[in-house]
Every structure is written in structure tokens, then in C-alpha cells.
C-alpha positions in Angstrom: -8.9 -40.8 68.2 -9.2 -39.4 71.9 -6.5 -37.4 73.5 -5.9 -40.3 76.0 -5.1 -42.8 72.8 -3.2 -40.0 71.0 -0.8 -39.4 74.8 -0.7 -43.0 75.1 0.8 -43.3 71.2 3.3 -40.7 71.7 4.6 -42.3 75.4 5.1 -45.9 73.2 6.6 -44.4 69.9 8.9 -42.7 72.9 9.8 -45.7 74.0 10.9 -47.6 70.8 12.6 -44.4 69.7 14.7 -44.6 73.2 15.9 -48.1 72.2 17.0 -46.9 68.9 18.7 -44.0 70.5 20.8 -46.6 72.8 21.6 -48.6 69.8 22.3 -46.3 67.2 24.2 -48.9 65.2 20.9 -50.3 63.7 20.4 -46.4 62.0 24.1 -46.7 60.7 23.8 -49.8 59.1 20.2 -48.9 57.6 22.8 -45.7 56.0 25.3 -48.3 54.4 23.6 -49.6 51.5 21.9 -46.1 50.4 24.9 -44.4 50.8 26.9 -47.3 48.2 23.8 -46.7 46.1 24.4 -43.0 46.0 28.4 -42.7 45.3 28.7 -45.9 43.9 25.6 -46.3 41.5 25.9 -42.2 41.6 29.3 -42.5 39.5 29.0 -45.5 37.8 26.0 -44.8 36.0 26.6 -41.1 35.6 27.0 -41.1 31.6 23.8 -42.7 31.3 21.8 -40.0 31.3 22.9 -39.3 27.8 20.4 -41.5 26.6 17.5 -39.1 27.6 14.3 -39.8 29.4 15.9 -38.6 32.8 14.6 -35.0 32.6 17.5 -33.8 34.0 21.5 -33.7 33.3 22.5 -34.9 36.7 22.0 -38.7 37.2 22.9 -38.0 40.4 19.5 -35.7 40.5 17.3 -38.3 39.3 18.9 -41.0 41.8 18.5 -39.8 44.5 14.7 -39.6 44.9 14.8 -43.1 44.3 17.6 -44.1 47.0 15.2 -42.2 49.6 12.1 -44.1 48.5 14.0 -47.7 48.8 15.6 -46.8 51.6 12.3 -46.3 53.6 11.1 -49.6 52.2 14.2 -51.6 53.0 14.3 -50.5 56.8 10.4 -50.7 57.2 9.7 -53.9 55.1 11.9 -55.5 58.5 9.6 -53.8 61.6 8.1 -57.1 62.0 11.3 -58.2 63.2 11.2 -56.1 66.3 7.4 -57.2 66.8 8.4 -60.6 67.1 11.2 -59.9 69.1 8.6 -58.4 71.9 6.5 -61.0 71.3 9.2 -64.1 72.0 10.0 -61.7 74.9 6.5 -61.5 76.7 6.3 -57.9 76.2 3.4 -57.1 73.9 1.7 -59.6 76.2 2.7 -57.8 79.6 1.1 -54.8 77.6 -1.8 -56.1 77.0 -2.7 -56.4 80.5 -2.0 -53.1 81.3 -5.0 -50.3 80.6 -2.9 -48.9 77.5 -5.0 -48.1 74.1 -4.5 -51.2 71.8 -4.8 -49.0 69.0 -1.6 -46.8 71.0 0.3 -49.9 70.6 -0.1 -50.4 66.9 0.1 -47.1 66.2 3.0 -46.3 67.9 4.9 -48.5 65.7 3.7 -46.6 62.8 4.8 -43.3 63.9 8.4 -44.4 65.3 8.7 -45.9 61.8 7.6 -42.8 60.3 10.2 -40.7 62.4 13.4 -43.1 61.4 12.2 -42.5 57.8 12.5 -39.0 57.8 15.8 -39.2 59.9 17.4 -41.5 57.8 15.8 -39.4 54.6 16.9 -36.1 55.4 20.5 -37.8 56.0 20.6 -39.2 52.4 19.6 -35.6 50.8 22.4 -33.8 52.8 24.8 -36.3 51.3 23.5 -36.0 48.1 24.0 -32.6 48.5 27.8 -32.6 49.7 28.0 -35.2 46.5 27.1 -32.3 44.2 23.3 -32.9 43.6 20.8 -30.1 42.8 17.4 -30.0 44.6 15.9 -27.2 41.8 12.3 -28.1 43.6 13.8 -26.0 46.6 12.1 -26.8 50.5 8.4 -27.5 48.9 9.8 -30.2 46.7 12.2 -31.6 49.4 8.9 -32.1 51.8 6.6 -34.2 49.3 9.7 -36.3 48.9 10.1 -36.6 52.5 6.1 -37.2 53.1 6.0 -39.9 49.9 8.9 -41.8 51.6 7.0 -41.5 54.9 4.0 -42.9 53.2 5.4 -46.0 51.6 7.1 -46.6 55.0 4.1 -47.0 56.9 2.6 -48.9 54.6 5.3 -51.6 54.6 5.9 -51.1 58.1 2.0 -51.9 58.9 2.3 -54.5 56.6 5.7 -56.2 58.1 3.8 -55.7 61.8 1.0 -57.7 60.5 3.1 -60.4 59.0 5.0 -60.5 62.2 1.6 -61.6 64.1 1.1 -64.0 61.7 3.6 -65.9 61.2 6.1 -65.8 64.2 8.9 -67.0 62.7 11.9 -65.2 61.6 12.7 -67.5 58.8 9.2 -66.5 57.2 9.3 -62.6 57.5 12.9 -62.7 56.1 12.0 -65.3 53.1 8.6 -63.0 52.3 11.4 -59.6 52.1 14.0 -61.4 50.5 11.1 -62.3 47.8 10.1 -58.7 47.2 12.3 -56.5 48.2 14.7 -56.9 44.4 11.7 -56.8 42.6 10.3 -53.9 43.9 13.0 -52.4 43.8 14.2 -52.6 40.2 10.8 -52.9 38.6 10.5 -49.0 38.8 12.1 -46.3 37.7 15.0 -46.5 41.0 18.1 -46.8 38.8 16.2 -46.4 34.7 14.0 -43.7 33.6 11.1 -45.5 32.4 12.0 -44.4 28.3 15.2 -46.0 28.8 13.4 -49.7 30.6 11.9 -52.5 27.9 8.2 -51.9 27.6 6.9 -54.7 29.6 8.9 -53.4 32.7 8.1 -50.4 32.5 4.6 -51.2 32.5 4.8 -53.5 35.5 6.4 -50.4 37.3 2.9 -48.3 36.3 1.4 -50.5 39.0 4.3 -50.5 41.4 3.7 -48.2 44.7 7.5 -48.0 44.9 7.4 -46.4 41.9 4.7 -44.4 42.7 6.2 -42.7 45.2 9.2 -42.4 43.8 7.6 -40.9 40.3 5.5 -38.4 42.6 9.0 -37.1 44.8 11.1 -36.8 41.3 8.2 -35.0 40.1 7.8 -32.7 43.4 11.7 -31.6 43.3 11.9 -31.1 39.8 12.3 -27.2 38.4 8.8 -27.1 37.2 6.7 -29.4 39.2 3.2 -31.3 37.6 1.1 -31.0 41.0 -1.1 -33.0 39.3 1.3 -36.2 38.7 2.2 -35.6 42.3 -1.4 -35.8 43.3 -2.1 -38.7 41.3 0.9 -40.4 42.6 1.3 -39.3 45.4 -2.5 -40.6 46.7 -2.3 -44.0 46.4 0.5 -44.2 49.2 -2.0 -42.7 51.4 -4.8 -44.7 50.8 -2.6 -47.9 51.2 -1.5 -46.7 54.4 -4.6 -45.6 55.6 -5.4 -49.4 54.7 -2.1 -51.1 55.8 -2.7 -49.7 59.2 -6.2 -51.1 59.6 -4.8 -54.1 58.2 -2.5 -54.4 61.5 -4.6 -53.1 64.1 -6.9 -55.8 62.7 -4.3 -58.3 62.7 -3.4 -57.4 66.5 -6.6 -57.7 67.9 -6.5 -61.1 66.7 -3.3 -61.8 68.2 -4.5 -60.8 71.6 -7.4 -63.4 71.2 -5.2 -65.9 70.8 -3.1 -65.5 73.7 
């Protein structure tokens, strides 16, 4: 990527991070549902981890790796949205006639998604902490957590782009999300540790890249970390970024063929 492409990202993921700044209201609401998750869930299911399988005595501790994970796929599983907003506005196609990098214009979705992750992420882990949870993984733990969250965010967030260019229809993207966000959600190891889930759920959640992520952030923060469960959970997420993105930049330059 050429200097030129990378200045041209950072002046569009600018811009989209300007209109979040002047509507702050969206980053609130994104907070609302993690945050019922975390003293709600947090205290209702705090006996539970009796049972065993958590690794840890704090249910609170296990939580709330997961409540970051689903909370950067419930906000980017909906970036489509704002794509078809600027396309039903005409300005993705007043962009196009402008010299700016197509690839700036994909990409800069991707990192202003990546930014409201970790914003929103680090939010959720200073609540935890007032609520009393331990991070034992200390700062090192705390960042894969942070960069596995980011991960799975881009990926949906490429993915929701994409869909956004195909379809053009609100009623479609928020079907398709309704559709996957519950079971992608609770077939991993969010709310259950996976000893504690019936078999055939917890081997659905083997193949789930929630789950993955989450698995690879509870292992980072954890007193003794297995680098090597990170590793092999934590890769995947990459590579399905790496993917999703192409995916959308693909899916763009068809767009602007067709317009």
C-alpha cells in the first residue's frame, strides 16, 4: 500500500470518526446492552461457577472477555447500515469521482471500525473493573483481548460492508443479523464454559470464530497464559480478516461498475 493510499485512508477513517464524534449517542447505545450483560448476567449467574470448568472463581472474570468479543460483533455486524446510508445519499458515488484511492475508501471503514472497537472495549474492562473483576493476565493479556476483539470486528464489519453493496436494502442486512447474531452468540462459550454446555453445542462452538476469539482473550488474561491456544485461536481471526477485507474491496469494485 503506497503512502498516498495509506494518507488518503487515514483522511476518510477521519471523517467517519468526526460523525461519530457529533453523534455520540450511537457509542452510548452500542454501551447499553454490554453493560446489562455485565451487572446483570454478572450477578445473576455468579453462583454458577461452582460447577467448575470456568478456570477461575469469578464469573465475573470469565464474563467479561466474552461481553468484549460480542460487543465488537454486535456494533460491527451493522456497518453496512452506514454504507447504505451513503450510498441512498449519493456520497460513495460523489467519491468515486474524485481521484481518492478506492481501496482508501474501503479501507477506511475498516479502520474506523477497528478504532470504535477498542473504544468501546476498553470502556467495558474499566467497568468490569469498578464491578470488582480481576485481570490476573496484567497489560499483555488485556492487549490480545483488545487485538482479538479488533479482529473479529473487522471481519464482520468487511463482511456487513459487502452485504451492504449487495443487497441495498435495510430490511435484508437487518434480517441476515437478526439470523446470526443469537446464534453466534450463544453457541460459544459467552455466558457457559464449554464443560458445563451439552456436547453437541459445545462442539458447534469448536468451529465458531466468536468463540475463537473469545477462547484465545480468556486464555491471554488468565494467570498463566497457553500462548499456544492463543496462537491457535487467535489466527484464524486474522486470516478471516485478511479475507473479509478482500472480500469487500472486491465487492466495491463491483458496485462502482454498476453505477
Amino acid at each position: 500500500m503506497s503512502t498516498n493510499t495509506l494518507a488518503q485512508t487515514w483522511y476518510m477513517t477521519q471523517r467517519q470518526l468526526m460523525a461519530l464524534v457529533r453523534q455520540p449517542i450511537f457509542l452510548v447505545i452500542q454501551l447499553v446492552q454490554p453493560v446489562i450483560w455485565l451487572f446483570l448476567f454478572g450477578n445473576l449467574f455468579r453462583k454458577v461457577v461452582e460447577l467448575g470448568g470456568f478456570g477461575t472463581t469469578s464469573y465475573l472474570d470469565y464474563l467479561i472477555p466474552g461481553i468484549v468479543v460480542m460487543s465488537a460483533l454486535g456494533s460491527s455486524m451493522w456497518a453496512g447500515m452506514g454504507t447504505l446510508e451513503e450510498i441512498e445519499r449519493g456520497t460513495l458515488n460523489r467519491f468515486l469521482t474524485t481521484p481518492v484511492s478506492r481501496s482508501a475508501l474501503m479501507n477506511a471503514n475498516v479502520v474506523q471500525n477497528g478504532i470504535s472497537t477498542a473504544v468501546q472495549s476498553v470502556i467495558i474492562l474499566l467497568l468490569g473493573k469498578l464491578g470488582g473483576a480481576d485481570y490476573p493476565g496484567g497489560a499483555g493479556g488485556l492487549f490480545v483481548l483488545l487485538v482479538c476483539a479488533i479482529l473479529l470486528g473487522s471481519v464482520f464489519g468487511a463482511l456487513s460492508n459487502a452485504l451492504g453493496m449487495l443487497v441495498r436494502q435495510r430490511e435484508s442486512i437487518i434480517g441476515i443479523n437478526t439470523f446470526l447474531l443469537l446464534p453466534l452468540t450463544f453457541l460459544s462459550s459467552a455466558f457457559m464454559a464449554p464443560a458445563q454446555m451439552p456436547s453437541w453445542m459445545a462442539r458447534i462452538a469448536d468451529f465458531n470464530p466468536v468463540n475463537w476469539a473469545m477462547v484465545a482473550g480468556r486464555s491471554a488474561m488468565s494467570a498463566d497464559p497457553d500462548w499456544g491456544d492463543v496462537l491457535s485461536r487467535g489466527g484464524p481471526p486474522l486470516v478471516l480478516a485478511v479475507v473479509a477485507v478482500w472480500l469487500s474491496t472486491r465487492t466495491f469494485r463491483s458496485y462502482q461498475k454498476s453505477v
